[in-house]
SELUMLO-967860 format. One line per field, with one value per residue (C-alpha): residue number from 1; residue in one letter; chain; x, y, z. Coordinates in pm, whole numbers, plus 50000, padded with zeros to 5 digits. Layout:
REM SELUMLO-967860
num <- [NUM,...]
residu <- [A,...]
chaine <- [A,...]
u <- [X,...]
v <- [Y,...]
w <- [Z,...]
***
This chain:
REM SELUMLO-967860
num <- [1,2,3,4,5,6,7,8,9,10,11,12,13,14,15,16,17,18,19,20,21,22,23,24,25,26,27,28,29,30,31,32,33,34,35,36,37,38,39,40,41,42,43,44,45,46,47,48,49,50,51,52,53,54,55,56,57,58,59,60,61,62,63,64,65,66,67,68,69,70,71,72,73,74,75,76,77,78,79,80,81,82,83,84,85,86,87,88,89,90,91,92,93,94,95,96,97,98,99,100,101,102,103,104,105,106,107,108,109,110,111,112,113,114,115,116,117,118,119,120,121,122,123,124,125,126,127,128,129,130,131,132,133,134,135,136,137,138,139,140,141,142,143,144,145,146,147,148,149,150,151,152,153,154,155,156,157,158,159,160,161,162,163,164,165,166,167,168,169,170,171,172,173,174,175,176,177,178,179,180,181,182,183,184,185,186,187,188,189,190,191,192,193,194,195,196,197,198,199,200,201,202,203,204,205,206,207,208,209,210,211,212,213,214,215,216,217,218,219,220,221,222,223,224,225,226,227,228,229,230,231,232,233,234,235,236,237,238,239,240,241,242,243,244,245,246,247,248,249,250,251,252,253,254,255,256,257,258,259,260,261,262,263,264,265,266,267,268,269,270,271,272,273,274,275,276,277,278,279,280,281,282,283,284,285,286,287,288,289,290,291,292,293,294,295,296,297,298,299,300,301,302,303,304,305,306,307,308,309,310,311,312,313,314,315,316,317,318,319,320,321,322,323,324,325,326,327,328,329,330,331,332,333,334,335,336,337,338,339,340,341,342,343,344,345,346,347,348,349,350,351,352,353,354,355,356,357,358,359,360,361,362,363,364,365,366,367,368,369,370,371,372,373,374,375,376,377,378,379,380,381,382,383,384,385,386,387]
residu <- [X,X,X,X,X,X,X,X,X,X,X,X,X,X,X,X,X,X,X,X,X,X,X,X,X,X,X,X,X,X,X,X,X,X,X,X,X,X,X,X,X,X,X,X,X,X,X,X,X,X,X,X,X,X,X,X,X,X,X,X,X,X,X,X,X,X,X,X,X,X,X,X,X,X,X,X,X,X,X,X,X,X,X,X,X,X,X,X,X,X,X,X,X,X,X,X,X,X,X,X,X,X,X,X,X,X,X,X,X,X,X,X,X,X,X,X,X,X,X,X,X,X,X,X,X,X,X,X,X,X,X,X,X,X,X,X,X,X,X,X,X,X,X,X,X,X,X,X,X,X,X,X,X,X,X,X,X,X,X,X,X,X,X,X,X,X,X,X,X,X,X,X,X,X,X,X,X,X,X,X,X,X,X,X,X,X,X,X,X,X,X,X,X,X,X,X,X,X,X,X,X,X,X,X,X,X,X,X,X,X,X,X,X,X,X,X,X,X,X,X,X,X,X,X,X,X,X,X,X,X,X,X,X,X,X,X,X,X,X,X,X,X,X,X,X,X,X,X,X,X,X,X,X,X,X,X,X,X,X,X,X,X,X,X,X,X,X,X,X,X,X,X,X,X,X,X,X,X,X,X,X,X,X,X,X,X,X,X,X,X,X,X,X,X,X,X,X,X,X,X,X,X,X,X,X,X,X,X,X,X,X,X,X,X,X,X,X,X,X,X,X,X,X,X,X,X,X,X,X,X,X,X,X,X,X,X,X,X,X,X,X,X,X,X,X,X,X,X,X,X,X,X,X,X,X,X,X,X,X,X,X,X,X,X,X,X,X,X,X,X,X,X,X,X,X,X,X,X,X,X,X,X,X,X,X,X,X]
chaine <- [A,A,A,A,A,A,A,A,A,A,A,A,A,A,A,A,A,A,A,A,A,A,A,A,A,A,A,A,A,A,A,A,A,A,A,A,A,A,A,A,A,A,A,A,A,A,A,A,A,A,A,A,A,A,A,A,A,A,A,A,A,A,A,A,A,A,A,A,A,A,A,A,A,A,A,A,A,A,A,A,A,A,A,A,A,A,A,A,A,A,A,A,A,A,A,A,A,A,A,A,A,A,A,A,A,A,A,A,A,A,A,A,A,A,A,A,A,A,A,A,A,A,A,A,A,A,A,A,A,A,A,A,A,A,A,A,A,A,A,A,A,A,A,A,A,A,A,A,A,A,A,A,A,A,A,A,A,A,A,A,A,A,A,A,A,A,A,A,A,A,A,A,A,A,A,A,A,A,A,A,A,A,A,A,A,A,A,A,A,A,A,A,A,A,A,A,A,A,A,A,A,A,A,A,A,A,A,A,A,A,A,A,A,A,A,A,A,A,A,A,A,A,A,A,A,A,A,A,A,A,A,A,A,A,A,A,A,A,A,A,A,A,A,A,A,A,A,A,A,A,A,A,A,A,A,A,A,A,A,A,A,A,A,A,A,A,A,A,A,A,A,A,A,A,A,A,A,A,A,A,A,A,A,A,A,A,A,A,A,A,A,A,A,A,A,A,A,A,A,A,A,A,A,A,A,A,A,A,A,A,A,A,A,A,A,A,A,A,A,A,A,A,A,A,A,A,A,A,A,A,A,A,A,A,A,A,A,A,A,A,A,A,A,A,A,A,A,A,A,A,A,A,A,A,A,A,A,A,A,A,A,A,A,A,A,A,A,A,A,A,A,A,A,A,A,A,A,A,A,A,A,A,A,A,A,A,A]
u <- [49745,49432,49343,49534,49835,49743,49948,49814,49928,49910,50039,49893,50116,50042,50223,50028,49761,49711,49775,50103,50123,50429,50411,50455,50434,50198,49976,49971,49831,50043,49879,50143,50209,49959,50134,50290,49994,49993,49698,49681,49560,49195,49329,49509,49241,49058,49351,49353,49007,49049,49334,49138,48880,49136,49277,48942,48841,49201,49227,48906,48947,49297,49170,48920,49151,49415,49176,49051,49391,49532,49498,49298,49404,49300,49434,49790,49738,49686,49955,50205,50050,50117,50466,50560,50479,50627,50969,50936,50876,51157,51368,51272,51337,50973,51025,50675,50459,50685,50645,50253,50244,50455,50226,49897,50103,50146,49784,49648,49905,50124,50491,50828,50980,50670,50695,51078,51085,50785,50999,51302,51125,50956,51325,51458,51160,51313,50952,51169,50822,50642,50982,50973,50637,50661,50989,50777,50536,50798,50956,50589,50502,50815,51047,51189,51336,51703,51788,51427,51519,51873,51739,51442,51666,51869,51581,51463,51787,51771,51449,51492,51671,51467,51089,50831,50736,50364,50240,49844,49635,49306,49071,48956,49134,49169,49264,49489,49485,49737,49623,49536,49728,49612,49867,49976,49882,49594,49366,49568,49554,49872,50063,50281,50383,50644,50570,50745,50769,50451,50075,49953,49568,49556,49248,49110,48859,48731,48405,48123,47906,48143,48236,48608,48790,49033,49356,49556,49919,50230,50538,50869,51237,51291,50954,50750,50377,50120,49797,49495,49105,48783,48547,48240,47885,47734,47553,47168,47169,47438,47667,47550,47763,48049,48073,47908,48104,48385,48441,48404,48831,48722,48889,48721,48496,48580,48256,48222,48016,47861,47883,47673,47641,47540,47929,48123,48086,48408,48451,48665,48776,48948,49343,49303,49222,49554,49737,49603,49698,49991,50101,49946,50172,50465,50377,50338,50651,50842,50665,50729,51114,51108,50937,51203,51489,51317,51250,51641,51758,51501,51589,51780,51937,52236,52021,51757,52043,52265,51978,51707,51722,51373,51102,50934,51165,51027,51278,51194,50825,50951,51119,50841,50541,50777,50867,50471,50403,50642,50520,50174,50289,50484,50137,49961,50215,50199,49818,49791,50046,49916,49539,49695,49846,49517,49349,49607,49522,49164,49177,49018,49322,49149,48836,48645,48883,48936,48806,49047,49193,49339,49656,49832,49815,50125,50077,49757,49627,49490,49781,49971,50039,50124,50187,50477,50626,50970,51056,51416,51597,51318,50947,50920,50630,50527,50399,50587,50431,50393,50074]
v <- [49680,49840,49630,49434,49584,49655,49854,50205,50561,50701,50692,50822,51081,51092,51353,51634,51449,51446,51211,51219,51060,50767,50552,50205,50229,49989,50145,50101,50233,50051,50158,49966,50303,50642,51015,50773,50623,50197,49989,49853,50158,50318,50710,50499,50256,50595,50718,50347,50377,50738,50661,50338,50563,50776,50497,50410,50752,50758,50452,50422,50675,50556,50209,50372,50573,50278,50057,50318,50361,50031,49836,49521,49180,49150,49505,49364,49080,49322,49490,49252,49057,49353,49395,49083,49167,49462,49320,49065,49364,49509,49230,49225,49568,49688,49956,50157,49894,49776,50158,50097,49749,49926,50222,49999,49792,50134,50246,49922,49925,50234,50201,50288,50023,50028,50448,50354,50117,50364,50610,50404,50265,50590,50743,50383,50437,50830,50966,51201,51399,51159,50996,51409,51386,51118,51177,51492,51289,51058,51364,51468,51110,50936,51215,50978,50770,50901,50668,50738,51139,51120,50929,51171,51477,51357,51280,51636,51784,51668,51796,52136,52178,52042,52035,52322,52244,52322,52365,52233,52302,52258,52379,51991,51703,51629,51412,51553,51439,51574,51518,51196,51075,51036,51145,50907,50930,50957,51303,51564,51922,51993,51834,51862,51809,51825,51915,51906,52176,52281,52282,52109,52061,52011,51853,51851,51624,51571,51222,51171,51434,51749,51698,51844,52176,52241,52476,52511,52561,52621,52476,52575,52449,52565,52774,52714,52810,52769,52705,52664,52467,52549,52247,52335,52304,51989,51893,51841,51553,51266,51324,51663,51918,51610,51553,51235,50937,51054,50993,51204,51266,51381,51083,50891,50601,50239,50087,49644,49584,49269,48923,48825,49178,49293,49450,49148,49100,49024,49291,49113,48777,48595,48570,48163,48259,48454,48207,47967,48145,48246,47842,47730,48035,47889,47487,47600,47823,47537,47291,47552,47506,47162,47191,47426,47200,46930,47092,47164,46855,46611,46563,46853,47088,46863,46555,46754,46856,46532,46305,46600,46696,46881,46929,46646,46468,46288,46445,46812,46794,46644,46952,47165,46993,47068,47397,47497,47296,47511,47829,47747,47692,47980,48168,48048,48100,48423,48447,48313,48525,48848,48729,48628,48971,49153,48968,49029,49415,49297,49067,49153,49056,49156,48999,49018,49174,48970,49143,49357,49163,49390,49598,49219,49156,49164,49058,49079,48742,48883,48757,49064,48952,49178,49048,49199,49172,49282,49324,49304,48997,48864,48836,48765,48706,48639,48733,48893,48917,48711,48495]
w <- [55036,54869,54589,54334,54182,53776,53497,53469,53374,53714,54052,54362,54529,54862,54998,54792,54792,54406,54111,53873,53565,53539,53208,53228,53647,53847,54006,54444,54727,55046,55369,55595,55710,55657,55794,56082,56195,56260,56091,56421,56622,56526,56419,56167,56068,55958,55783,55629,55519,55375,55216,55063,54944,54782,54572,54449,54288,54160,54002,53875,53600,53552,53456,53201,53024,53021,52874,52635,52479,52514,52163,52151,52121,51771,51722,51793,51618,51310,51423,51410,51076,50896,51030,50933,50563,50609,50689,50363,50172,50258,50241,49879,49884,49761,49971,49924,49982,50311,50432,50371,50598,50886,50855,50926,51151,51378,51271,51472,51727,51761,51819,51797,51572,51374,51298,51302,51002,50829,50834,50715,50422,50278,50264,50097,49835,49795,49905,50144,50145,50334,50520,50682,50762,50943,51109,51187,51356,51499,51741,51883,51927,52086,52219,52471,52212,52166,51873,51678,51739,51598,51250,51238,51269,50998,50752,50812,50789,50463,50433,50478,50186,49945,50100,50212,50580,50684,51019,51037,51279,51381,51639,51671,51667,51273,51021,50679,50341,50094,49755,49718,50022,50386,50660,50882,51231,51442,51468,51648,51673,51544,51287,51020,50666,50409,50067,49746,49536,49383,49384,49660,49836,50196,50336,50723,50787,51104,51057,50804,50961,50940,50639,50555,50478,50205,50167,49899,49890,49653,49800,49718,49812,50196,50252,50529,50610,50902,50797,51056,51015,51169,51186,50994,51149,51123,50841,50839,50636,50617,50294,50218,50039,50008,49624,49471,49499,49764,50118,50439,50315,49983,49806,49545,49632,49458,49415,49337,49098,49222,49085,48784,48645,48328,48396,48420,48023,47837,47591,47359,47279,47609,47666,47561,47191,47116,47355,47136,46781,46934,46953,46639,46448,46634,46568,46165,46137,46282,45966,45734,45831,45810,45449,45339,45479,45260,44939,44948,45015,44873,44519,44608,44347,44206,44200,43924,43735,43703,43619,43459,43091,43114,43337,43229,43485,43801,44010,43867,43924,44301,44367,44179,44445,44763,44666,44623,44949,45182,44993,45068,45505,45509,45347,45602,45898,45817,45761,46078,46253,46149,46260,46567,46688,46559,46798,47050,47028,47082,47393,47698,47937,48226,48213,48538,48849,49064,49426,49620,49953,50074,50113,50135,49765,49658,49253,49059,48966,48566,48335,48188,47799,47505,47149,46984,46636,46456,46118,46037,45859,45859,46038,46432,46579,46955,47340,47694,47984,48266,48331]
***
């Protein structure tokens, strides 16, 4: 044998003397036997050694371009991180952001199941836009897969009815953006992408020092367009002619403020103080109930007026103190109550963000509270959120 036996793309075929590609084939050169010769005899030891020669040039670029697009380690790692959240998403049914994990699950580590469950989830989350793109995508990538064709033929079935379908291409490998949304899928040549009805911007983009191309394009029910991109000359100087505060895509650039800055300032009073008002309304409405229970019941009415010929009467000026004290707590419940949601418009419930981690946040961590208050019967005052 020549060499050790390794996984490659290619596979020397000897009888035309030239390599073929076989995907997922080992890659061999046996030379037990070479055009009839024995290893044992000398013609064939030169055959051997030609032949050995020949494996060498052939494998060696083999081996290169294997390696070059073979994900890492920590690539699949990624890969299958973000697959794993994908599938709890979509368990939970949160069917978006499960189509976003299996998207940068197959961004790190391309695969079927990974485009597969993409493509599932973006139809789930009735984005059928983005589900046809990708089924698009799906048939170019993985036409070996029988079952992956038959769901992507459906979705754009479906499709066609209701979507414009664009054909992009571009005279280098490129990158799209539509709107505000980057295309799934590596830089190609030729791609394409299904559009809602309407106004739409498509964007090439090709790396920082291109720059990027824009198209426009109105999209009706069952039209279909080509469009095609030039890549611009190179710019002289890194970001020039690219808008201020956008990437080499065109899309908006989120800058941190860091810690400590002048920024970071609350702009109102914190969450705590109409928490706190909040409670303190609650804690005297439920005194001012009691008071009221009292000032019925203690002399109470039929007391006053069975032992009471005037006001001058213990009992009387009882009554008369407890009637002015629960008066006086339902003032100031209601005092209290109105400060409180004032302040409540006022709070700064965000306070400083916390940092981004990451397309794995699932729930933000700044408590979403809103005072409310209703007028009916009677006065109701209090909070609904979640913290």
């Amino acid at each position: 044998m020549c060499g050790t036996s390794v996984p490659l793309h290619t596979i020397a075929d000897f009888s035309t003397g030239s390599p073929r590609t076989s995907p997922g084939k080992p890659f061999r050169c046996s030379l037990k036997r070479v055009n009839g010769y024995s290893p044992r005899s000398t013609s064939a030891m030169k055959h051997s050694l030609r032949a050995t020669i020949f494996c060498a040039l052939v494998g060696l670029p083999a081996v290169a371009h294997a390696q070059d697009d073979s994900p890492s380690a920590d690539a699949i790692k990624r890969a299958s991180d973000a697959f794993s959240l994908g599938k709890l998403a979509y368990r939970e049914e949160e069917f978006v952001e499960a189509a976003e994990q299996f998207e940068a699950a197959d961004d790190h580590a391309p695969s079927v199941n990974a485009l597969r469950a993409a493509m599932t989830s973006r139809r789930k989350a009735d984005q059928l836009d983005r589900a046809a793109t990708l089924a698009a995508l799906a048939l170019t990538r993985h036409p070996e897969d029988p079952k992956l064709a038959e769901e992507a033929q459906a979705i754009l079935e479906e499709a066609s009815a209701y979507l414009h379908r664009v054909q992009v291409s571009c005279d280098i490998p490129c990158s799209l953006v539509v709107g505000t949304s980057l295309v799934h899928g590596r830089a190609a040549l030729e791609q394409t992408v299904y559009l809602v009805p309407g106004q739409h911007e498509i964007r090439a983009s090709w790396s920082e020092a291109y720059g990027s191309e824009t198209q426009s394009i109105v999209a009706i029910a069952e039209g279909r367009d080509e469009i095609a991109f030039t890549r611009p000359d190179p710019i002289a100087e890194t970001g020039a002619g690219r808008q201020p505060g956008t990437d080499e895509f065109g899309m908006e650039i989120e800058e941190e403020t860091p810690a400590g800055d002048g920024d970071d300032r609350r702009h109102g009073p914190p969450p705590g103080v109409f928490i706190g008002g909040a409670v303190a309304t609650v804690v005297l409405g439920g005194v001012s109930i009691w008071s009221g229970i009292d000032t019925l019941n203690n002399p109470g009415r039929d007391a006053v007026e069975e032992k009471c010929d005037s006001t001058d009467c213990d009992l009387y000026r009882r009554g008369q103190s407890n009637e002015l004290r629960t008066n006086v707590l339902f003032g100031v419940t209601a005092g209290l109550g109105v400060a409180t949601i004032i302040i409540g418009a006022v709070t700064d419930w965000h306070g400083k963000d916390s940092r981004r981690v990451g397309r794995t946040a699932r729930v933000s961590s700044n408590p979403r509270v809103r005072p409310w208050v209703e007028v009916a019967d009677g006065a109701m005052l209090g909070a609904r959120g979640r913290f």
